[in-house]
N, CA, C and O atoms as a Tinker XYZ file with bonds, in Angstrom:
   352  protein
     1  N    -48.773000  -62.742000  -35.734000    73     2
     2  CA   -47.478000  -62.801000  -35.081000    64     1     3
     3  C    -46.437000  -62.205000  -36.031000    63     2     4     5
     4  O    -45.990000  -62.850000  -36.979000    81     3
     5  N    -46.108000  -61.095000  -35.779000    73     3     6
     6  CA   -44.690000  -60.139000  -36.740000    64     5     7
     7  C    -43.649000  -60.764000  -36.660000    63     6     8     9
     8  O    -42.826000  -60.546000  -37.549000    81     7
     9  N    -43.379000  -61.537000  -35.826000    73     7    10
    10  CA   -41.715000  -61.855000  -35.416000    64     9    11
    11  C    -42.054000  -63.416000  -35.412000    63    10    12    13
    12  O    -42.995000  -64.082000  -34.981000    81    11
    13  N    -40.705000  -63.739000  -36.177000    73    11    14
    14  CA   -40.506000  -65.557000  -36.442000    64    13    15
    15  C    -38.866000  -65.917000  -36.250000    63    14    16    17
    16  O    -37.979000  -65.445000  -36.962000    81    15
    17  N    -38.646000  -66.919000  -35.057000    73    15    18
    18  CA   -37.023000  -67.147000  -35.315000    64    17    19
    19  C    -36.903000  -68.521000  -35.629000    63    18    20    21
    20  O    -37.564000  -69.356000  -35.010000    81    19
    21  N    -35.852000  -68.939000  -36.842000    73    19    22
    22  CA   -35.601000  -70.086000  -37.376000    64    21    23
    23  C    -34.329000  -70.131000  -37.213000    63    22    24    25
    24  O    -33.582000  -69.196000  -37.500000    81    23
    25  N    -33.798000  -71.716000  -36.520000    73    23    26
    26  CA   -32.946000  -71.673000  -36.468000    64    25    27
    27  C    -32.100000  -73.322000  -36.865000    63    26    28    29
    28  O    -32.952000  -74.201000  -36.732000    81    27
    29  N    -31.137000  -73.750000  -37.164000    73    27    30
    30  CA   -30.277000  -74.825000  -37.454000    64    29    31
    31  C    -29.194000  -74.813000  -36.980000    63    30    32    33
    32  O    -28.533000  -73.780000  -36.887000    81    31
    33  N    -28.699000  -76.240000  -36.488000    73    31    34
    34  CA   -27.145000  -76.183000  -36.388000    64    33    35
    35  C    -26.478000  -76.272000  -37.921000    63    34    36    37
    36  O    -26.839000  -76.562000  -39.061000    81    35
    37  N    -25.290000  -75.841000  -37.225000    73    35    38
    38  CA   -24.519000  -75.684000  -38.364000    64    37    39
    39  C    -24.026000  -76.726000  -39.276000    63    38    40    41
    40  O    -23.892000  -76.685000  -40.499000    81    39
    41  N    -23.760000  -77.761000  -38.356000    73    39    42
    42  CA   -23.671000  -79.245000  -39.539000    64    41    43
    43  C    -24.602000  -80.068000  -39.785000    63    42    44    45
    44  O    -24.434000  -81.182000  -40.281000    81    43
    45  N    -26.000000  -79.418000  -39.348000    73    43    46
    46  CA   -27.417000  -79.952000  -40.331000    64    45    47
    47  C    -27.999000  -78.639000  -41.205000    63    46    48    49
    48  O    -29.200000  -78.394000  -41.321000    81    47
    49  N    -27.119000  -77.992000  -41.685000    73    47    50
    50  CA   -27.895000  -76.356000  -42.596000    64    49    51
    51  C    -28.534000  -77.150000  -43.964000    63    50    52    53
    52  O    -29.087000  -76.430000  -44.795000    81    51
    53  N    -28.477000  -78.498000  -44.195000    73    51    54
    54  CA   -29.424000  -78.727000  -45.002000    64    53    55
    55  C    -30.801000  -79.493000  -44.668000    63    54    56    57
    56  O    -31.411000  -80.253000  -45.420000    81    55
    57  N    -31.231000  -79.007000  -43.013000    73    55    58
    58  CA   -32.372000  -79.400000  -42.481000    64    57    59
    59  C    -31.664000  -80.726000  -41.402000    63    58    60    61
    60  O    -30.730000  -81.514000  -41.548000    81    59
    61  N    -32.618000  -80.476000  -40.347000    73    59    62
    62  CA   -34.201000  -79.900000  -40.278000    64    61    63
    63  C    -33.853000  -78.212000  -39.651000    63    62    64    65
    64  O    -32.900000  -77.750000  -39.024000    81    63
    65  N    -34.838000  -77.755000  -40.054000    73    63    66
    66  CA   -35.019000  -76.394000  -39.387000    64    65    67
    67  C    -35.989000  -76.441000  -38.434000    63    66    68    69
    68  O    -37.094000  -76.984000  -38.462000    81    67
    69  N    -35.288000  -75.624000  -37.340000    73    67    70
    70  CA   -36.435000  -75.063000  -35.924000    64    69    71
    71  C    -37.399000  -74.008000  -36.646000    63    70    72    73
    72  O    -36.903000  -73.307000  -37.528000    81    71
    73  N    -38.466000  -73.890000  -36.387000    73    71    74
    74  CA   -39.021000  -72.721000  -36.961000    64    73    75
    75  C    -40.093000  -72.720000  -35.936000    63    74    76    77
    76  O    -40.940000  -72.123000  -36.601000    81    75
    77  N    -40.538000  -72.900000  -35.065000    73    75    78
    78  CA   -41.162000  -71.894000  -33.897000    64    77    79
    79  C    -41.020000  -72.852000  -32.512000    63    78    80    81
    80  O    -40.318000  -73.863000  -32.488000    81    79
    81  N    -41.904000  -72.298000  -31.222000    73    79    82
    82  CA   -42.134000  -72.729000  -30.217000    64    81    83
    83  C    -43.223000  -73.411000  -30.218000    63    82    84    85
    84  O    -43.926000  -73.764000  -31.165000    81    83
    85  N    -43.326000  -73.570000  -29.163000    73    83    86
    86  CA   -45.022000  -74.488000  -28.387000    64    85    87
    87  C    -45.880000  -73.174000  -28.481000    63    86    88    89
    88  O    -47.050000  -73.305000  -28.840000    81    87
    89  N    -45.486000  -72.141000  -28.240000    73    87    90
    90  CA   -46.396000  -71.105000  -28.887000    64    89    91
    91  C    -46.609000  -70.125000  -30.103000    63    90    92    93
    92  O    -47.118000  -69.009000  -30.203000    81    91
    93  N    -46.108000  -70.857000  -30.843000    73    91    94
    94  CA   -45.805000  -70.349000  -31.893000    64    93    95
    95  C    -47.404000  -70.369000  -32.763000    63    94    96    97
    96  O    -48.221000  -71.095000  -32.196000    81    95
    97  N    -47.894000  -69.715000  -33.963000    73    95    98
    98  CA   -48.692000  -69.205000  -34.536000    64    97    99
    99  C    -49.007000  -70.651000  -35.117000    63    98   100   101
   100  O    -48.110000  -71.181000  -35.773000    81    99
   101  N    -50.205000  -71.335000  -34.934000    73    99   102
   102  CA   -50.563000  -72.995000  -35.984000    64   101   103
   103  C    -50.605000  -72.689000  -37.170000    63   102   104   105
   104  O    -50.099000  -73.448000  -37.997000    81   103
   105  N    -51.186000  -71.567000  -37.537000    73   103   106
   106  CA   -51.660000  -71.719000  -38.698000    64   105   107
   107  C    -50.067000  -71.726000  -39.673000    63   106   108   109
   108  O    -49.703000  -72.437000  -40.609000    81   107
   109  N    -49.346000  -70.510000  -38.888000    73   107   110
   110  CA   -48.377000  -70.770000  -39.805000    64   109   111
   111  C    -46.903000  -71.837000  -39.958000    63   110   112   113
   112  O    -46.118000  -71.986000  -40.895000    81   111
   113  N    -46.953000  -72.294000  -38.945000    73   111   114
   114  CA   -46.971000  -73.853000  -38.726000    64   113   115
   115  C    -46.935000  -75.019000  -39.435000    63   114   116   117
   116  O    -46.235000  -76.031000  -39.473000    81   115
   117  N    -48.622000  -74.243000  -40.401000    73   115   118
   118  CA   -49.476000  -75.447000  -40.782000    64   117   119
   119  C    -48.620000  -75.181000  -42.317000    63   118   120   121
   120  O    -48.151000  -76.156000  -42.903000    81   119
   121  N    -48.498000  -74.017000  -42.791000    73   119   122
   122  CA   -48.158000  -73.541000  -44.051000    64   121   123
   123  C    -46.753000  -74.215000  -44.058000    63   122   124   125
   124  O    -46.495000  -75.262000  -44.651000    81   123
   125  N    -45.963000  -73.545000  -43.391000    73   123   126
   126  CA   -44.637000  -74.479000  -43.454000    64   125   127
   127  C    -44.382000  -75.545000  -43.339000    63   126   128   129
   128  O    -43.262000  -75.816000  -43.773000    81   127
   129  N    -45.146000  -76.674000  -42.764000    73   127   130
   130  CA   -45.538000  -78.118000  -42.700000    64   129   131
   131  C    -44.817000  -78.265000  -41.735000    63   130   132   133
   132  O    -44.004000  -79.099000  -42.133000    81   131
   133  N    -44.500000  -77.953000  -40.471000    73   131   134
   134  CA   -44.101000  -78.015000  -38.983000    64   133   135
   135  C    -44.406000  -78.930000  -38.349000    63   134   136   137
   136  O    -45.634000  -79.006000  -38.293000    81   135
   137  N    -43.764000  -79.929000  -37.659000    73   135   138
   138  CA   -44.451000  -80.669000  -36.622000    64   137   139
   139  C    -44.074000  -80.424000  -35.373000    63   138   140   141
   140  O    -42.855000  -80.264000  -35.311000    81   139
   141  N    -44.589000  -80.334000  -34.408000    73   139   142
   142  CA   -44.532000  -80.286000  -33.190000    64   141   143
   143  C    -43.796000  -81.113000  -32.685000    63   142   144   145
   144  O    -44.082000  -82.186000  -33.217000    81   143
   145  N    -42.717000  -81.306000  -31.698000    73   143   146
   146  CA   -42.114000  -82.385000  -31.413000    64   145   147
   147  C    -41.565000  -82.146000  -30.079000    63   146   148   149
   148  O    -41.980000  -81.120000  -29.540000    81   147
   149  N    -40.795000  -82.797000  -29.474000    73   147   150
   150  CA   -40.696000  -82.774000  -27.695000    64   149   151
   151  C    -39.376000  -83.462000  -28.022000    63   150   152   153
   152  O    -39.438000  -84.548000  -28.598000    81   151
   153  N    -37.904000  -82.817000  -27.642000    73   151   154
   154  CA   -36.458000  -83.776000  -27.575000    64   153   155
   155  C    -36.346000  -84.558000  -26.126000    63   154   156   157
   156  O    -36.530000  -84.087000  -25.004000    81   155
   157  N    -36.102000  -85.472000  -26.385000    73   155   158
   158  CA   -36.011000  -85.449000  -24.809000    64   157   159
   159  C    -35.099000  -85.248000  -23.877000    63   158   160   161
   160  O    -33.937000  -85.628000  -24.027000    81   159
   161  N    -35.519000  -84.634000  -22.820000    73   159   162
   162  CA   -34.878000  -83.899000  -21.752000    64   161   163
   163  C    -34.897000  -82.379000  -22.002000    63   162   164   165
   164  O    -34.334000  -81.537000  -21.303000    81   163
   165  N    -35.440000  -82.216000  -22.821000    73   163   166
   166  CA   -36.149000  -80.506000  -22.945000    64   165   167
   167  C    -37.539000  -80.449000  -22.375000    63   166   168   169
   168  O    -38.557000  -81.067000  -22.687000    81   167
   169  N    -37.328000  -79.623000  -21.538000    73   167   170
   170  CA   -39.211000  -79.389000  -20.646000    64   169   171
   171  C    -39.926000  -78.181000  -21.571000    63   170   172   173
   172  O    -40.440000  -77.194000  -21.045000    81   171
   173  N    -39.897000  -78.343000  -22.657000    73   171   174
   174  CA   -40.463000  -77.586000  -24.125000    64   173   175
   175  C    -40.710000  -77.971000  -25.419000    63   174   176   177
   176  O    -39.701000  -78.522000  -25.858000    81   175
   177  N    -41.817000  -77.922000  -26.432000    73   175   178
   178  CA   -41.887000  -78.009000  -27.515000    64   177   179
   179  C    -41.023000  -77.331000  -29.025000    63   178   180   181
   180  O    -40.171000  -76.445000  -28.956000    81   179
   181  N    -41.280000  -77.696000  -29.746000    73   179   182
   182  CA   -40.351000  -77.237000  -30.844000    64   181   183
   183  C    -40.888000  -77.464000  -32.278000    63   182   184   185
   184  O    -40.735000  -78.606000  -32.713000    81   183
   185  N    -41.456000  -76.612000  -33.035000    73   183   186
   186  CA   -41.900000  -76.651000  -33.821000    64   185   187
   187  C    -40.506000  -77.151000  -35.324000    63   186   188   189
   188  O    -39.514000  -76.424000  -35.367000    81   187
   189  N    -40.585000  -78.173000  -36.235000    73   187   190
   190  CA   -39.125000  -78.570000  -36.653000    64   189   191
   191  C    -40.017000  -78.792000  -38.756000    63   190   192   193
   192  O    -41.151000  -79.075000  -39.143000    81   191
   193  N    -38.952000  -78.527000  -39.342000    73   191   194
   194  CA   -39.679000  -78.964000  -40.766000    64   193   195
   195  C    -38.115000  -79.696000  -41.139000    63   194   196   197
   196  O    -37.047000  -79.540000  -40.547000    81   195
   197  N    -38.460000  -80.622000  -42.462000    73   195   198
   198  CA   -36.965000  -81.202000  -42.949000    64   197   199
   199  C    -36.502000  -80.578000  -43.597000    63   198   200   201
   200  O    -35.416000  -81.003000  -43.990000    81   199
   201  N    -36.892000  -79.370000  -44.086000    73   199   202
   202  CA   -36.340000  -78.543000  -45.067000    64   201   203
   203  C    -35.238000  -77.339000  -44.268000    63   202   204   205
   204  O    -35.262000  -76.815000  -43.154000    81   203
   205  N    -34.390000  -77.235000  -45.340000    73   203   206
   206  CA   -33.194000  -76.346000  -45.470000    64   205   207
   207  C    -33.538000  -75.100000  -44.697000    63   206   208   209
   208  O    -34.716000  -75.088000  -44.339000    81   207
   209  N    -32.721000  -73.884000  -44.288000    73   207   210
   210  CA   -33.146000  -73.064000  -43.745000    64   209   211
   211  C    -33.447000  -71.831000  -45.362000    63   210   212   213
   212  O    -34.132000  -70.816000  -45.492000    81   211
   213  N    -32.897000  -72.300000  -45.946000    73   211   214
   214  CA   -33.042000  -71.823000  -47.731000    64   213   215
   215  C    -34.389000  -72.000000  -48.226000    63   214   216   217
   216  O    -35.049000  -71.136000  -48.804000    81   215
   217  N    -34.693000  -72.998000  -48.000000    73   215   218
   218  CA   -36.330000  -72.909000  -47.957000    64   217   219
   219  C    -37.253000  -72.300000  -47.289000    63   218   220   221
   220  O    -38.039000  -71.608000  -47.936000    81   219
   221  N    -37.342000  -72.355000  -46.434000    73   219   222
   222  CA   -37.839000  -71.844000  -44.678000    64   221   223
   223  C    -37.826000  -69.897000  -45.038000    63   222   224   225
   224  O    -38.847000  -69.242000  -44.831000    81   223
   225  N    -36.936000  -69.444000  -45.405000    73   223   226
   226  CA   -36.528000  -68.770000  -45.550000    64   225   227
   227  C    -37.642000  -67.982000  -46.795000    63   226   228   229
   228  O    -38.481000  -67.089000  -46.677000    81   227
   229  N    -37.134000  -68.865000  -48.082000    73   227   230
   230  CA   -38.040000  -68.144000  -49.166000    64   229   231
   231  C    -39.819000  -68.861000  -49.193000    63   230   232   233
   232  O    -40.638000  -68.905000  -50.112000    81   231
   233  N    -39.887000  -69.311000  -47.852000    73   231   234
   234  CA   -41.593000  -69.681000  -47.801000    64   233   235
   235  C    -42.208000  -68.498000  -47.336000    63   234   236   237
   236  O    -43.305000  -68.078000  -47.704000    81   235
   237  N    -41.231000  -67.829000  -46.270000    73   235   238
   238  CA   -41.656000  -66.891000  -45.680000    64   237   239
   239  C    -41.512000  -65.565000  -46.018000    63   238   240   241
   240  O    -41.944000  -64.587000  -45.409000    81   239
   241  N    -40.908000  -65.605000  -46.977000    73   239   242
   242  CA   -40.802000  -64.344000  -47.786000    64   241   243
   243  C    -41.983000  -63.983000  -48.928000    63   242   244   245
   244  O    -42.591000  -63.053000  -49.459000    81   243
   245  N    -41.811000  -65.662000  -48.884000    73   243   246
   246  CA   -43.410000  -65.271000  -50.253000    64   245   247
   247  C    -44.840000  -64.862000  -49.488000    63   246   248   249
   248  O    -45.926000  -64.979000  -50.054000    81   247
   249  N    -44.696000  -64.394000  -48.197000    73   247   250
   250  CA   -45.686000  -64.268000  -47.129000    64   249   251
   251  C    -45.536000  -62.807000  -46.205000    63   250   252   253
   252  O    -46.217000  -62.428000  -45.252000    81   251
   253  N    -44.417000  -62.181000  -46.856000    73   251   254
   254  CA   -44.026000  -61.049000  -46.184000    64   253   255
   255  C    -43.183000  -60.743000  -45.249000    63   254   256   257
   256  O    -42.996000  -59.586000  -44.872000    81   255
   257  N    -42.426000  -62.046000  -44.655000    73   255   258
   258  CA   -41.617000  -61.357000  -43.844000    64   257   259
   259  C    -40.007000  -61.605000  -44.511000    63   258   260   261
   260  O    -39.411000  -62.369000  -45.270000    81   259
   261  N    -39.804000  -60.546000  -43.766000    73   259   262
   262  CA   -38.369000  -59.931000  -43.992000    64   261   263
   263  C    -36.985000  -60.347000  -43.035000    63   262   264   265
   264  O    -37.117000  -60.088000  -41.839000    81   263
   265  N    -36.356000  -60.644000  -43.236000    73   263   266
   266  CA   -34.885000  -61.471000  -42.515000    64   265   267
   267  C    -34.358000  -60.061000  -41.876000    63   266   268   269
   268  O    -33.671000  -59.464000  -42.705000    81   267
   269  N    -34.469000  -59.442000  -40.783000    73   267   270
   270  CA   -34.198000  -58.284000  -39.699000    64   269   271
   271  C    -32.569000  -58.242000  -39.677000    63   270   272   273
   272  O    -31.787000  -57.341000  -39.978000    81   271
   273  N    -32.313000  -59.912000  -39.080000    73   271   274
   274  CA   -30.768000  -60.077000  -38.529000    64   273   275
   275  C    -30.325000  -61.513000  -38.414000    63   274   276   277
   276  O    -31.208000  -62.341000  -38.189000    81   275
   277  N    -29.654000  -61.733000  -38.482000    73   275   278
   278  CA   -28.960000  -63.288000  -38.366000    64   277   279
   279  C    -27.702000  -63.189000  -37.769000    63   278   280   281
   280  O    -27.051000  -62.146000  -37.812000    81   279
   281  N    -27.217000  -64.473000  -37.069000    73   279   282
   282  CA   -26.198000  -64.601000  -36.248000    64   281   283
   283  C    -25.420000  -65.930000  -36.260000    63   282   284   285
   284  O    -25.393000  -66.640000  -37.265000    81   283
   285  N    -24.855000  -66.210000  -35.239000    73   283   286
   286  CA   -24.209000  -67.662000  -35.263000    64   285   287
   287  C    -23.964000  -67.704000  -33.917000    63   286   288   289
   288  O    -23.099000  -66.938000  -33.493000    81   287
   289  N    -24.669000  -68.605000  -32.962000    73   287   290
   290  CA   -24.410000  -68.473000  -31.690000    64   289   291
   291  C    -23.907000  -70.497000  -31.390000    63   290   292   293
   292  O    -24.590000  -71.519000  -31.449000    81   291
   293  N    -22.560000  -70.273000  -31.109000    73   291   294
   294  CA   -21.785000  -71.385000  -31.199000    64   293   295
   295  C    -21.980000  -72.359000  -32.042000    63   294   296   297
   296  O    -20.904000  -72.570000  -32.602000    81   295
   297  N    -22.768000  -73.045000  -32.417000    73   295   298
   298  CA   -22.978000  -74.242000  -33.298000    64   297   299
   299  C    -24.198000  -74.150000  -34.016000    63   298   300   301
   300  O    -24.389000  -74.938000  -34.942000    81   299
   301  N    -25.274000  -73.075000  -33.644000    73   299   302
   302  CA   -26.119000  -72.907000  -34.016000    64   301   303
   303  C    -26.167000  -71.596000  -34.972000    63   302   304   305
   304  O    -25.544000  -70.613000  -34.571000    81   303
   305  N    -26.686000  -71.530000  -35.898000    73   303   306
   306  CA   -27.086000  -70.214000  -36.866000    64   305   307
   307  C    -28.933000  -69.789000  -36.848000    63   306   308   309
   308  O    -29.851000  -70.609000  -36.858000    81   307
   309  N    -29.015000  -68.757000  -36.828000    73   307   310
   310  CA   -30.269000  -68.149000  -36.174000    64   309   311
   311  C    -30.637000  -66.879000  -36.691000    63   310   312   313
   312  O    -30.076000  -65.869000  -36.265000    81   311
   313  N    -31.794000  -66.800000  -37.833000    73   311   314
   314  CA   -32.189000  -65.889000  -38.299000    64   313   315
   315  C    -33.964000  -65.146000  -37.387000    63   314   316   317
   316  O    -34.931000  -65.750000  -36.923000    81   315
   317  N    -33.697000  -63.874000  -37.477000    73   315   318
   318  CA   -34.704000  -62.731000  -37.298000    64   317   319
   319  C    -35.819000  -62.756000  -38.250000    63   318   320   321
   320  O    -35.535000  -62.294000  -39.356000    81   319
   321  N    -37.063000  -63.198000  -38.087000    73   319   322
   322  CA   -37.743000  -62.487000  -39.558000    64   321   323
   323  C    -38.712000  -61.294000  -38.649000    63   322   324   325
   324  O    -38.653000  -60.901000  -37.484000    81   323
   325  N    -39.434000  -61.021000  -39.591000    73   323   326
   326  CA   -40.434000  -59.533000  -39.199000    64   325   327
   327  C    -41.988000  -59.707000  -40.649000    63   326   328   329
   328  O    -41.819000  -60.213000  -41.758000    81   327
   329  N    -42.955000  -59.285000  -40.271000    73   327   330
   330  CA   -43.630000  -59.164000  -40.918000    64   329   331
   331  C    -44.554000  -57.809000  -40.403000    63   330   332   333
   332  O    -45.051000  -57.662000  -39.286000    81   331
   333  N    -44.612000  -57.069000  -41.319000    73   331   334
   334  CA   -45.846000  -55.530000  -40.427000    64   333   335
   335  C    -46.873000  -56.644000  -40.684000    63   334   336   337
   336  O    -46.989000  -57.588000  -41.466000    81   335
   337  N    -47.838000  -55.892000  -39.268000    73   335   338
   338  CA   -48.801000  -56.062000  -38.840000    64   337   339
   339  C    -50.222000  -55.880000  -39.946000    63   338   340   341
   340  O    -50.374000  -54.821000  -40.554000    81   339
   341  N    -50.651000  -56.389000  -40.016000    73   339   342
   342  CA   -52.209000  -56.431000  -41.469000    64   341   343
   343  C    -53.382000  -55.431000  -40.425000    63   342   344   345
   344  O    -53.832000  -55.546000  -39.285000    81   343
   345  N    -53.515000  -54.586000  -41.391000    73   343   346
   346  CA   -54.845000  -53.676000  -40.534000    64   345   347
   347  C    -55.988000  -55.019000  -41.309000    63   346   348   349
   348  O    -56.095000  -55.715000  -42.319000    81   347
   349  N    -56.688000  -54.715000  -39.934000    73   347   350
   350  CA   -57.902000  -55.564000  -40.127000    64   349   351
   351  C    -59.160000  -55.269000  -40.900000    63   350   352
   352  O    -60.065000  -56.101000  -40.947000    81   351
């Protein structure tokens, strides 16, 4: 999976971080120590860690991917990553 979006509100930026979906990649998931979790009244999963998005950030860098773009969409802040694809 090349593409990863992590995201936090803005008055928890010292965690927890969103870092994938219900379909999001396990294994890497598993690396970031992710748990799966369900809010309620969301008809969706959410992959969540307690760590900073500062962390989150340089886990996934030590793994190859690269921060594309970041934003701030009302209360929330929301980074792009990218990783090229591994020939097999």
């Amino acid at each position: 999976m090349p593409y990863v979006l992590i995201s936090t509100q803005i008055r928890l930026e010292t965690g927890p971080t969103i870092v994938g979906d219900e379909h999001s990649d396990r294994e890497l998931m598993n690396y970031l120590g992710a748990e799966k979790t369900n809010i309620l009244g969301n008809n969706f999963s959410e992959y969540r860690v307690n760590d900073p998005p500062r962390v989150v950030l340089d886990k996934l860098e030590t793994i190859g991917y690269n921060v594309i773009s970041m934003t701030g969409v009302g209360q929330t802040l929301v980074w792009c990553l990218h990783r090229a694809l591994r020939k097999p």
